[in-house]
VMD Tcl script that draws the C-alpha trace (Angstrom):
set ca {
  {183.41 106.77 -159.27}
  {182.07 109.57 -160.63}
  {183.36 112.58 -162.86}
  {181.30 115.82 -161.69}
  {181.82 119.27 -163.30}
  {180.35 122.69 -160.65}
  {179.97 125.85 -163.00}
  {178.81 128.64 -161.99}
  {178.67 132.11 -161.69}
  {179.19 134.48 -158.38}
  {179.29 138.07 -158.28}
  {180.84 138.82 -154.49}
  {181.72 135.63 -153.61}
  {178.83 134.08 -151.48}
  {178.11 131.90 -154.48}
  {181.54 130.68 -154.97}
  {181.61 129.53 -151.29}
  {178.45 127.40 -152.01}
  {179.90 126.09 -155.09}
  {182.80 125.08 -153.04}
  {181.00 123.04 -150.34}
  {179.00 121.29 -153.61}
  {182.08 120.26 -155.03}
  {183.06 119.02 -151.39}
  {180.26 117.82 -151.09}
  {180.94 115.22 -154.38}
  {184.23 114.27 -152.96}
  {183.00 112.77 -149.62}
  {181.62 109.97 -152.46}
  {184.55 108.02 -152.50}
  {185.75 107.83 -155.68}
  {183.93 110.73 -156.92}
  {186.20 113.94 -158.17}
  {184.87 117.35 -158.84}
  {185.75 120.30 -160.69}
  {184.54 123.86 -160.05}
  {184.39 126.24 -163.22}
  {183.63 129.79 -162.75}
  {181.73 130.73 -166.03}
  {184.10 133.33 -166.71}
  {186.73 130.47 -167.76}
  {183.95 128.26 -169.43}
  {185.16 128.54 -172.74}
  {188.15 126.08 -172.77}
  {186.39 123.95 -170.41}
  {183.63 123.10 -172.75}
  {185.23 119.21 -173.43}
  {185.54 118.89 -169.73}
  {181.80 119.97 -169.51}
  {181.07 117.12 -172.21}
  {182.61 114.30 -170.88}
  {181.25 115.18 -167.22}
  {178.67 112.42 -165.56}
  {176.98 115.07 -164.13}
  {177.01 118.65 -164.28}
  {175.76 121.43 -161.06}
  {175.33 124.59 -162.01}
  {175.41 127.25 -159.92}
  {174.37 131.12 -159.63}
  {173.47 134.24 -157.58}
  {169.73 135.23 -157.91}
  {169.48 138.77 -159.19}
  {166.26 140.61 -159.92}
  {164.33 137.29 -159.53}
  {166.57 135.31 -161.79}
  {169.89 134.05 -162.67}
  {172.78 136.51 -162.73}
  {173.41 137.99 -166.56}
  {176.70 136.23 -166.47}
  {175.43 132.90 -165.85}
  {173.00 133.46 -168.72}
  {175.35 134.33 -170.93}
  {176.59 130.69 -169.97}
  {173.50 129.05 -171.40}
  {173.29 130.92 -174.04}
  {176.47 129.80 -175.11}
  {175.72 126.24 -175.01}
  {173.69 127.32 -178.49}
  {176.59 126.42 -180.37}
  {176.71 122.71 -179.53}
  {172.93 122.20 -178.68}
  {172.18 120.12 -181.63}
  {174.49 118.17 -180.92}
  {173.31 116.91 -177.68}
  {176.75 115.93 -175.77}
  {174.76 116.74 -172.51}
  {172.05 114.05 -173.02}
  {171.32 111.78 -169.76}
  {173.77 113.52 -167.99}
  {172.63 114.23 -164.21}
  {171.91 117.79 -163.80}
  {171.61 119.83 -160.43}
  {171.72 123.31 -159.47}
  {171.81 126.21 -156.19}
  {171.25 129.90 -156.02}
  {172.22 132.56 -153.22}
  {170.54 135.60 -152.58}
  {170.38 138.45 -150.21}
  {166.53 137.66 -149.67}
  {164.93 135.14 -147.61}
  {163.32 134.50 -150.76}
  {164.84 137.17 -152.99}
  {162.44 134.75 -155.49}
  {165.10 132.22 -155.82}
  {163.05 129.52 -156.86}
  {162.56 130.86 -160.32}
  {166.64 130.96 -160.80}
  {166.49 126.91 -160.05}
  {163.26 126.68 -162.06}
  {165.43 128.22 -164.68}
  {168.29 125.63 -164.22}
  {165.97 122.92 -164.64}
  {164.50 124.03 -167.73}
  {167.70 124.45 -169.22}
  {168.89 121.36 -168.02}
  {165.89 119.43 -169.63}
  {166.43 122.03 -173.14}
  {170.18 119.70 -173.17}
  {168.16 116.27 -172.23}
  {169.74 116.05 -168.92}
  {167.87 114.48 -166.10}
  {168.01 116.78 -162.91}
  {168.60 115.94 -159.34}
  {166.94 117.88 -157.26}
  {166.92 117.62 -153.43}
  {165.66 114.45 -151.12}
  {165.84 116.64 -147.76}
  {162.35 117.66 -145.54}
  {162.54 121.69 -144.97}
  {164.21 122.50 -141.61}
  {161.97 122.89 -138.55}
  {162.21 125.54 -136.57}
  {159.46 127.54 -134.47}
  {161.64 130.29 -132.90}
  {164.04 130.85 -135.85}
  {166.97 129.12 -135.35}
  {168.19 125.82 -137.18}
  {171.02 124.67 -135.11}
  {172.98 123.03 -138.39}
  {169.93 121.67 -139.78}
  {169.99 121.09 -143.43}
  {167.50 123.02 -146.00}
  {167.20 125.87 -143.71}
  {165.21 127.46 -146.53}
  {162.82 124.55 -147.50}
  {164.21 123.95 -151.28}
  {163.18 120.79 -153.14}
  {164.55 121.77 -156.57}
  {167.74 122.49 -155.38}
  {170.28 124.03 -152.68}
  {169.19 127.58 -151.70}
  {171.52 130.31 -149.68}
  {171.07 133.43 -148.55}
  {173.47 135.57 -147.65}
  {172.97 138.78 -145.46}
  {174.36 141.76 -147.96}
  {176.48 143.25 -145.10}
  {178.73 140.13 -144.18}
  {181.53 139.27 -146.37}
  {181.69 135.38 -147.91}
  {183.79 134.15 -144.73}
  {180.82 134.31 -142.54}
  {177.86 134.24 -145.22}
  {175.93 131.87 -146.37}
  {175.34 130.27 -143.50}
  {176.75 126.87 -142.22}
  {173.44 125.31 -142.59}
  {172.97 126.61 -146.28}
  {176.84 125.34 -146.82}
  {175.82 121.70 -145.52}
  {172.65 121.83 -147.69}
  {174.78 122.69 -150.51}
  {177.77 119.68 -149.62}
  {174.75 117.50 -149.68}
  {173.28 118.29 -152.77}
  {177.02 117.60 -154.57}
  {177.42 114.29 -152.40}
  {174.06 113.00 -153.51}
  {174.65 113.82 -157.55}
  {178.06 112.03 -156.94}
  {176.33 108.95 -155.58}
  {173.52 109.24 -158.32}
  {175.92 109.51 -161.39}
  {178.19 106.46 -160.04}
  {174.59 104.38 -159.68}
  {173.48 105.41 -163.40}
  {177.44 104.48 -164.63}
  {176.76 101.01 -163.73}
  {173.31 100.91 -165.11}
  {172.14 99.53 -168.27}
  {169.33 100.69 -169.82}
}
mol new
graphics top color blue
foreach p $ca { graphics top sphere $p radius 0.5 }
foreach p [lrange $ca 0 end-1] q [lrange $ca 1 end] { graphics top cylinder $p $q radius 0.2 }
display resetview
C-alpha cells in the first residue's frame, strides 16, 4: 500500500486532466490510494501533504516555467521547511504546455530542485522516448521523450476533453502507477 498525495496547479484544465490520469495511474497499484489537491485548496491540506509516502506535483508550463500559482505553492512550503516533514519522501512531477516544447523541461527541472530543497528523493521516468518516423504514436507512451517526468501538450484550440492527448494521458497514469509501486517498495525497506 501506498498513501500518494497529486498537487498541482492548472489554469484551463489540460493540467487537471493529467493530474487525473496520475492519480489513476497510483490506483491501478493495488493497494495504493491517491489524492489530487489543486493548489488553490493547499492550505488545509498541508497534514495530508506531510504524512503522504510520496508526493507528484503537477503544473502548466508558462513562459518557460511553472505557472505563478504553483509557485506560490512552493513558496509556501517556507513556513515548515526547517522542519523537514518531506524528507525521503518520493517525489515526482508533469507539466503541460501548448508547445511541443513550450521549454517544459525547465518547469520539471524546477520540480526536482524543489523536491531535493525538502530532501525528497524524485522519481523520474523509466520509459524509452516514443518512436515514430512519420509523426504518429499510435498510444505509445512518452510521446514527447521526457526522462524527468510526464510531459503534455495540449493544442491551445481544443478544450481538456480532447487535449492532452491519450498518449500523454497514459504517460502520465504511468508515471503515478510507478511512484505507487516505488513508495510501497521503500515502506517495507529498512535502511
Amino acid at each position: 500500500m501506498s498513501n500518494v498525495v497529486v498537487v498541482y496547479h492548472s489554469g484551463y484544465g489540460h493540467t487537471r486532466v493529467m493530474a487525473e490520469a496520475v492519480g489513476q495511474g497510483v490506483e491501478r497499484h493495488p493497494g495504493s490510494t491517491c489524492r489530487l489537491i489543486p493548489v488553490e485548496e493547499v492550505d488545509v491540506h498541508w497534514e495530508r501533504l506531510h504524512r503522504a509516502d510520496a508526493i507528484i506535483f503537477g503544473a502548466p508550463t508558462y513562459m518557460g516555467s511553472a505557472s505563478a500559482a504553483f509557485k506560490g505553492f512552493m513558496e509556501a512550503t517556507a513556513s515548515f521547511y526547517l522542519a523537514q516533514p518531506w524528507r525521503d519522501k518520493l517525489a515526482a512531477g508533469f507539466t503541460n504546455s501548448g508547445c511541443l516544447c513550450g521549454d517544459k523541461l525547465n518547469t520539471l527541472l524546477q520540480m526536482s530542485v524543489f523536491a531535493a530543497q525538502h530532501s525528497m528523493i524524485w522519481v523520474g521516468l523509466d520509459l524509452l522516448p516514443a518512436r515514430s518516423s512519420i509523426g504518429v504514436f499510435d498510444g505509445q507512451l512518452n510521446r514527447l521523450g521526457s526522462s524527468l517526468g510526464a510531459m503534455a501538450q495540449s493544442n491551445v484550440e481544443q478544450s481538456p476533453e480532447f487535449a492532452p492527448p491519450l498518449e500523454d494521458r497514459r504517460t502520465a497514469a504511468h508515471l503515478g502507477e510507478r511512484v505507487a509501486r516505488l513508495a510501497e517498495r521503500m515502506a517495507h525497506t529498512s535502511y
